[in-house]
C-alpha positions in Angstrom: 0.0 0.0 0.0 1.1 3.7 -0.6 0.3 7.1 -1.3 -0.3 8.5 -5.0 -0.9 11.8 -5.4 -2.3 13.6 -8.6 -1.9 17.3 -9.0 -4.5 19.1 -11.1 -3.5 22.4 -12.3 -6.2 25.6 -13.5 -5.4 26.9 -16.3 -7.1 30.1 -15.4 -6.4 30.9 -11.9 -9.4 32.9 -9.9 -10.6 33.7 -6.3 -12.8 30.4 -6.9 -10.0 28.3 -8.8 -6.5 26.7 -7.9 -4.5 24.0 -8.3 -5.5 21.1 -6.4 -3.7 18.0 -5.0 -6.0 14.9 -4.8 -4.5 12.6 -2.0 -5.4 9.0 -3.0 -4.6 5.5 -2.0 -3.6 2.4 -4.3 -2.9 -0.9 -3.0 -1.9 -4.5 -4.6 -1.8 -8.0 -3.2 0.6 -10.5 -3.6 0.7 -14.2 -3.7 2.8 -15.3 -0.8 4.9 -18.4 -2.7 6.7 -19.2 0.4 4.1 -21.3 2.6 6.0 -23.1 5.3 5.3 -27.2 5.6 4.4 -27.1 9.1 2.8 -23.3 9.6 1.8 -22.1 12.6 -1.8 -21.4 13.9 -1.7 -18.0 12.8 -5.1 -17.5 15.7 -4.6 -18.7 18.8 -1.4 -18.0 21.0 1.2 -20.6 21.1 2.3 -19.8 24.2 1.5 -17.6 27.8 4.3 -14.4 27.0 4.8 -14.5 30.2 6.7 -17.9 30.6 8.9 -16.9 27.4 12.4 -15.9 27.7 13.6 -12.3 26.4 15.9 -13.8 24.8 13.6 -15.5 22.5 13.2 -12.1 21.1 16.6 -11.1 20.3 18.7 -12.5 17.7 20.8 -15.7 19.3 24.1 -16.9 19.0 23.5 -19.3 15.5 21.2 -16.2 14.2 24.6 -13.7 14.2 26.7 -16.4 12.8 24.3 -17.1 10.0 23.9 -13.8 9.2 27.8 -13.2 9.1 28.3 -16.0 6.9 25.9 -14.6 4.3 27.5 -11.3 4.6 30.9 -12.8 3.9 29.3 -14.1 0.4 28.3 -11.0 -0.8 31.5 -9.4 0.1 33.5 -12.1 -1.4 31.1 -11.2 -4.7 32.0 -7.6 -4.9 36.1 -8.2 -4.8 35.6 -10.8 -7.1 33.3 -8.9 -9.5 35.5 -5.4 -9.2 38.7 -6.4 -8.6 40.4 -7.4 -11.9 43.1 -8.8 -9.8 40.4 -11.1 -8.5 38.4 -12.4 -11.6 40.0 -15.8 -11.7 38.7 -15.9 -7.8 35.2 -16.2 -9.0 35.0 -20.0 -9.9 35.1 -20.5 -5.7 32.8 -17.8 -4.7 29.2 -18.7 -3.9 26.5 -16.3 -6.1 23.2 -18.3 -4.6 22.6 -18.2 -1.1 20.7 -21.5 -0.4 17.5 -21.2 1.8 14.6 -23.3 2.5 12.7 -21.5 -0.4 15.3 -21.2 -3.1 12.6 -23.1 -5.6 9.5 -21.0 -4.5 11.4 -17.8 -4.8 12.5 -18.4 -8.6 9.5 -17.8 -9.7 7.5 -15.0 -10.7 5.3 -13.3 -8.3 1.6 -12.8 -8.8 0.7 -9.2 -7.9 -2.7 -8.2 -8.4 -3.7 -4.7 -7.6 -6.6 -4.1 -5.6 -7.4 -0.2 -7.0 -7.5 3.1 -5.9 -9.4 4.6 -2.9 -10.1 8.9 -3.2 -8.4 8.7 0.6 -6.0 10.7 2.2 -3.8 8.5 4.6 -2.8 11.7 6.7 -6.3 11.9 7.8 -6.9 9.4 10.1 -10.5 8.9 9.6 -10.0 8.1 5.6 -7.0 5.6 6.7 -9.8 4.2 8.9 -11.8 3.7 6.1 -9.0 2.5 3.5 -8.2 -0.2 6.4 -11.8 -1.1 6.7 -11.9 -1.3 3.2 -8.6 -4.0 2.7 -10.0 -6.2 5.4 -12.6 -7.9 3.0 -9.2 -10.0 1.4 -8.4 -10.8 5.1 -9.0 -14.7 5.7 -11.1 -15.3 8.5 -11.3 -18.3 11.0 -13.1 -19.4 14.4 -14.6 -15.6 14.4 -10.9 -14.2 14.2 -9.0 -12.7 11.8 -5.9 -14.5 10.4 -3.3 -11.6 9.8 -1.9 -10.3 7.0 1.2 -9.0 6.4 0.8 -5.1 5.4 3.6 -3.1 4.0 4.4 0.2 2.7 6.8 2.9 3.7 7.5 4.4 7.1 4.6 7.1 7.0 2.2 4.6 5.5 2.9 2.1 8.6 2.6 4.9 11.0 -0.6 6.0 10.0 -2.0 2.5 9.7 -0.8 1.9 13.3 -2.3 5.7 14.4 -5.5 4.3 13.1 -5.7 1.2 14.7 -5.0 2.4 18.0 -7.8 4.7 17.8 -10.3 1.8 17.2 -8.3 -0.1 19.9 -11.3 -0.7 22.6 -13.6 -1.7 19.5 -16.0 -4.5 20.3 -15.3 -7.1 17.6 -11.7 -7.7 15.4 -12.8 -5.7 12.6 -14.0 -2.6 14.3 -10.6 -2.8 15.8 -9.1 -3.4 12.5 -7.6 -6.2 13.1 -6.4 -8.3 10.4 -2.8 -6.9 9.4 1.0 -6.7 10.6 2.5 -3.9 9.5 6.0 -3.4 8.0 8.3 -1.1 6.2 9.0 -3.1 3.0 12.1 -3.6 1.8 12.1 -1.6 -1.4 12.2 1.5 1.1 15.5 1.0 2.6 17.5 3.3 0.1 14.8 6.4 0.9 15.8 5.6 4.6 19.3 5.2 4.2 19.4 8.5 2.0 17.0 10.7 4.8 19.8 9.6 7.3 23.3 9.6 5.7 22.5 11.9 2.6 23.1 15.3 3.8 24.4 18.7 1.9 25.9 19.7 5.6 28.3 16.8 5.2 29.9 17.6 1.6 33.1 18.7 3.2 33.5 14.9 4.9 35.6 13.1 3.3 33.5 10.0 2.7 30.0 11.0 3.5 27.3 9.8 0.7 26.7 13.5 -0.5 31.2 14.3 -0.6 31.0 11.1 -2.8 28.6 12.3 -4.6 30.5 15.4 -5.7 33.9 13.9 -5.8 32.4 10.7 -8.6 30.0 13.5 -10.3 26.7 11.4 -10.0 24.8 13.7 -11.1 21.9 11.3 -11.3 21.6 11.5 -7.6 18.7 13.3 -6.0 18.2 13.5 -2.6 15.0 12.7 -3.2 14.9 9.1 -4.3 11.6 8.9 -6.0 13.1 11.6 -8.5 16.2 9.3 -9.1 15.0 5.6 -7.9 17.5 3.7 -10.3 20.5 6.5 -10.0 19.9 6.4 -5.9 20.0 2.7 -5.7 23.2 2.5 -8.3 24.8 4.8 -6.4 24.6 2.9 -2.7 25.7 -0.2 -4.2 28.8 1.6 -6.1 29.6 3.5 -2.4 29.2 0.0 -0.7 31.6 -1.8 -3.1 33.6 0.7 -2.9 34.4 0.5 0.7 34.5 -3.0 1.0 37.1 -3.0 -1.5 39.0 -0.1 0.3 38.5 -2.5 3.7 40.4 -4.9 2.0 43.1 -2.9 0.7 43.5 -1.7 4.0 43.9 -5.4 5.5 46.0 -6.6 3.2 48.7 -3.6 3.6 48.1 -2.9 -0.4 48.2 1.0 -2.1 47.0 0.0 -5.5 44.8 -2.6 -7.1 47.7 -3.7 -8.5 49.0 -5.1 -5.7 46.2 -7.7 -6.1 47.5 -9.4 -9.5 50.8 -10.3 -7.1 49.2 -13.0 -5.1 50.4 -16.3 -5.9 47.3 -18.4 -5.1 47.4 -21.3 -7.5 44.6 -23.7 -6.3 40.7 -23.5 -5.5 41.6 -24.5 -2.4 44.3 -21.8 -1.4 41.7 -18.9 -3.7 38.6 -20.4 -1.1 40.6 -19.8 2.2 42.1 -16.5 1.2 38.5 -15.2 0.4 37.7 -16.8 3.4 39.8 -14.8 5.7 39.6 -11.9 4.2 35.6 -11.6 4.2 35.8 -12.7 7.5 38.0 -10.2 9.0 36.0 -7.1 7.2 32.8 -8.9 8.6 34.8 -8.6 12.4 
C-alpha cells in the first residue's frame, strides 16, 4: 500500500479556482509463494508471554553467525566482481545463497492490484476507512482474523498503526481493524538510508554519501529518491563496493589494485581460504 498523489493544475487561476492536489490511496496484493510445511496457527497463541524468555526475542548466538556468513558471500562477490586482480577468484565464490525457499522464490510473483481509494492516509478517519476497506481480502477463521502481512513505507505504517490504535477498545476484530501486521517493506530501505546519511551539511566529509557524490559527479543522484530511484540505488551499491574494496586494501597492507594481481594463489583451495579470511576479517 502507498500514497499516489495527482496534482491538477487551472489553467485560469481565480478567487474560486486553484490547483489542487487529490490525495489518493492504491494498493496490490501479492501471492505469498513461500508457505511453510508445518505453519503455525496464525489465531490462537502458542504460548502464555509471560513464561517466554527475552531472549527469544533477540537475535541468538547461530542467528549472528548465520547472518555473518551470508554477509561474507556478498562481500567475497564484490572483490571478485570489481577487482580485476580477482576475476579468476570467482570460480570459488558462492553467487546463490541456499534457503529453505530457493525453488519458491525463482518464480515469478503474482501481484494483483486491488485499485485506488479517493483517501488521504494523513487523515486518520479516511485511513480508517482505506483499512476497513482492505479487510474484506483478510481470511477469516473461528470468528478471528488470520493476519496479513501489510507493507508500505514508514509514514504509511505509522498511519496505519495511528489508526488502529484509535479503534483499539472496539468490540469485535474488525471494528478494531484487526487483520494486518505492519511493516516497512524492503524496497524502502534506500529512501531511509538517503534521509539519514545523505546530507548537503556533510559535503566537506571526506567519505559521506553527498562528498562522494560530488567527488564521482553522480549527477543522477537526488536526494529525493523517488526523482532518481535507479540512480539512488546504483549509487549505494557503487559506495558499498567501494568500501568493502577499500577494507580490503586496507587489511591486506596494499596501495593500488595492482597489488592484487601479485598474489600467488594457485589452487581453489588456497583462492577459497584466502577469500575466506579476508571476508571474515572485514565482517569482524
Amino acid at each position: 500500500m502507498d500514497n499516489l498523489n495527482m496534482n491538477q493544475k487551472t489553467r485560469h487561476k481565480t478567487e474560486d479556482t486553484s490547483n489542487k492536489v487529490h490525495n489518493l490511496v492504491h494498493s496490490m496484493a501479492v501471492n505469498d509463494r513461500a508457505t511453510p510445511t508445518d505453519p503455525l496457527d496464525e489465531i490462537h497463541p502458542q504460548a502464555d508471554i509471560l513464561s517466554l524468555s527475552n531472549e527469544l526475542f533477540i537475535p541468538s548466538d547461530n542467528d549472528i553467525h548465520h547472518l555473518n556468513e551470508d554477509f561474507k558471500i556478498l562481500i567475497q562477490r564484490a572483490l571478485v566482481d570489481n577487482i580485476p586482480g580477482l576475476s579468476e577468484y570467482r570460480q570459488v565464490v558462492q553467487y546463490h545463497i541456499l534457503h529453505e525457499f530457493s525453488q519458491q522464490a525463482e518464480k515469478k510473483s503474482t501481484v494483483i492490484p486491488l485499485g485506488i481509494l479517493e483517501k488521504d492516509e494523513n487523515i486518520t478517519e479516511q485511513m480508517i476507512d482505506v483499512i476497513t476497506h482492505l479487510q474484506q481480502y483478510v481470511p477469516k477463521r473461528d470468528k478471528k482474523l488470520k493476519p496479513l502481512l501489510l507493507g508500505g513505507d514508514a509514514l504509511s505504517v505509522e498511519r496505519g498503526e495511528a489508526a488502529q490504535k484509535a479503534r483499539i477498545d472496539a468490540v469485535t476484530c474488525e471494528d478494531r481493524l484487526d487483520g494486518f501486521i505492519w511493516k516497512s517493506e524492503d524496497c524502502y530501505i534506500t529512501t531511509d538510508t538517503f534521509n539519514l546519511h545523505f546530507k548537503g551539511s556533510s559535503s566537506g566529509e571526506m567519505g559521506t554519501l553527498f562528498q562522494l557524490k560530488n567527488k564521482f559527479d553522480r549527477r543522477g543522484v537526488k536526494s529525493e529518491v523517488k526523482d532518481a530511484v535507479n540512480d539512488c540505488r546504483e549509487f549505494l551499491r557503487f559506495v558499498t563496493r567501494g568500501y568493502i574494496i577499500l577494507g580490503a586494501m586496507h587489511l591486506l597492507g596494499f596501495d593500488s589494485l595492482d597489488r592484487f594481481k601479485d598474489l600467488n594463489h594457485t589452487s581453489d583451495t588456497q583462492k577459497k581460504e584466502f577469500l575466506e579470511k579476508l571476508s571474515q576479517d572485514i565482517v569482524d
